[in-house]
FISETOR-449793 format. One record per residue (C-alpha): residue in three letters; x, y, z. Coordinates in pm, 1 decimal. Each point is the difference from the previous one (the first is absolute). Example, Ala and Ser with C-alpha at 12.3 -4.5 7.8 and 13.67 -1.06 7.14 Angstrom:
("ALA" (1230.0 -450.0 780.0))
("SER" (137.0 344.0 -66.0))
This chain:
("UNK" (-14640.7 -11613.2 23496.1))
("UNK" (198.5 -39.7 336.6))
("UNK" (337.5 300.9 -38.0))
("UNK" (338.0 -182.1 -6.9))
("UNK" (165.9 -121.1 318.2))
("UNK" (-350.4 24.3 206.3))
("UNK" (53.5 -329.2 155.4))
("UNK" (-198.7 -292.2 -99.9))
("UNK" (-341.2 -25.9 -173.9))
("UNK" (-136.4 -226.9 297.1))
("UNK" (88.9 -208.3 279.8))
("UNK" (239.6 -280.0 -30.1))
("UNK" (-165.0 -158.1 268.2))
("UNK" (325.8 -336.5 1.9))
("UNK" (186.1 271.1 108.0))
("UNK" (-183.4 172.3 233.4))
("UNK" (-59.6 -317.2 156.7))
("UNK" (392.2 -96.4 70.3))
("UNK" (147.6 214.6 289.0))
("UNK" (360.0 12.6 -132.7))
("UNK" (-118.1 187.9 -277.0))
("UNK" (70.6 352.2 -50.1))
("UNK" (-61.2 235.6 -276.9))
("UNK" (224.0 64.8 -205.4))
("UNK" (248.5 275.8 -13.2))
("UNK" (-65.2 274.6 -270.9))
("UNK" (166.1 -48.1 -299.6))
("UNK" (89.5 329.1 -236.6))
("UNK" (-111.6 -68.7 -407.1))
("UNK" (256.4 -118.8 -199.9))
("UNK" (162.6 327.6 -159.5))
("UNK" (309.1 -133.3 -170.3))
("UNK" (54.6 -192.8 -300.2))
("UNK" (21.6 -343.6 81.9))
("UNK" (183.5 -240.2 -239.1))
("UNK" (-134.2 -391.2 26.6))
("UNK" (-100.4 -293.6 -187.4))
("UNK" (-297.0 -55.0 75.2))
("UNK" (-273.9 229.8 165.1))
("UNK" (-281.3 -123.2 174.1))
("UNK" (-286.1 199.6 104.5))
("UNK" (-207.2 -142.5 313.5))
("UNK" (137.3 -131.7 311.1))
("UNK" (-308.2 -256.5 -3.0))
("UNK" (-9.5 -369.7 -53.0))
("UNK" (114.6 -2.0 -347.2))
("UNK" (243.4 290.2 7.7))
("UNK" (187.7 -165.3 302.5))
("UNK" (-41.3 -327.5 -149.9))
("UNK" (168.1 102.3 -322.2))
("UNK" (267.5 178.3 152.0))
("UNK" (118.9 -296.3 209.9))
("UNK" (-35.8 -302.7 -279.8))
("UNK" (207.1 317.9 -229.4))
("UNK" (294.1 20.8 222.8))
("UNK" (-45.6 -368.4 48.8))
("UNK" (61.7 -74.8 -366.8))
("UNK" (227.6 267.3 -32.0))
("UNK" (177.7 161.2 279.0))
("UNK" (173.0 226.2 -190.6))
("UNK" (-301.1 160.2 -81.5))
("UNK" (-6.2 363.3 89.3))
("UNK" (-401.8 -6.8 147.0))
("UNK" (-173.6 299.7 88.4))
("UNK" (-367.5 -21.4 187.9))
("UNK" (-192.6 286.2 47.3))
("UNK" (-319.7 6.0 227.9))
("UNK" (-214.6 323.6 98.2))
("UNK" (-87.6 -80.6 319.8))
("UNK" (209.9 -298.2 185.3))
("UNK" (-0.8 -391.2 -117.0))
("UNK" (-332.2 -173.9 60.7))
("UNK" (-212.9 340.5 16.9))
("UNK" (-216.0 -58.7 -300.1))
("UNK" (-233.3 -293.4 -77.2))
("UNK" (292.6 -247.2 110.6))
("UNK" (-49.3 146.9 348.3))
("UNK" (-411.6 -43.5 6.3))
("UNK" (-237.6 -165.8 -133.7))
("UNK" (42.9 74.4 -372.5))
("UNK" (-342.9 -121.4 -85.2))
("UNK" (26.6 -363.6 -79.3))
């Protein structure tokens, strides 16, 4: 099991590959309360996804998305086996 915050698990090679792209800045875990809505957990396809059709449908929505690492690191960022 990979410790918390020790960057990503492998390669996201679409990144790597794009010259503007640049890591992203270190983020400090979420150590207040925080009052939403909805919580999503993931920053992949179907986190982001449900996110954007939430506020969408209901932009009062208070949404709150949490991801370990940064949006796209996981399987949505490689090839997730299919």
């Amino acid at each position: 099991m990979r410790e918390q915050g020790g960057g990503p698990a492998a390669a996201v090679y679409w990144f790597d590959g794009d010259p503007r792209w640049r890591p992203p800045q270190q983020v400090t875990p979420l150590t207040a309360q925080v009052e939403a809505d909805v919580c999503i957990v993931g920053g992949g396809f179907t986190g982001l996804w449900s996110a954007l059709h939430i506020k969408r449908l209901a932009p009062r929505t208070e949404v709150v998305l949490l991801e370990r690492e940064f949006c796209g690191a996981g399987a949505a960022g490689r090839n997730g086996g299919w």
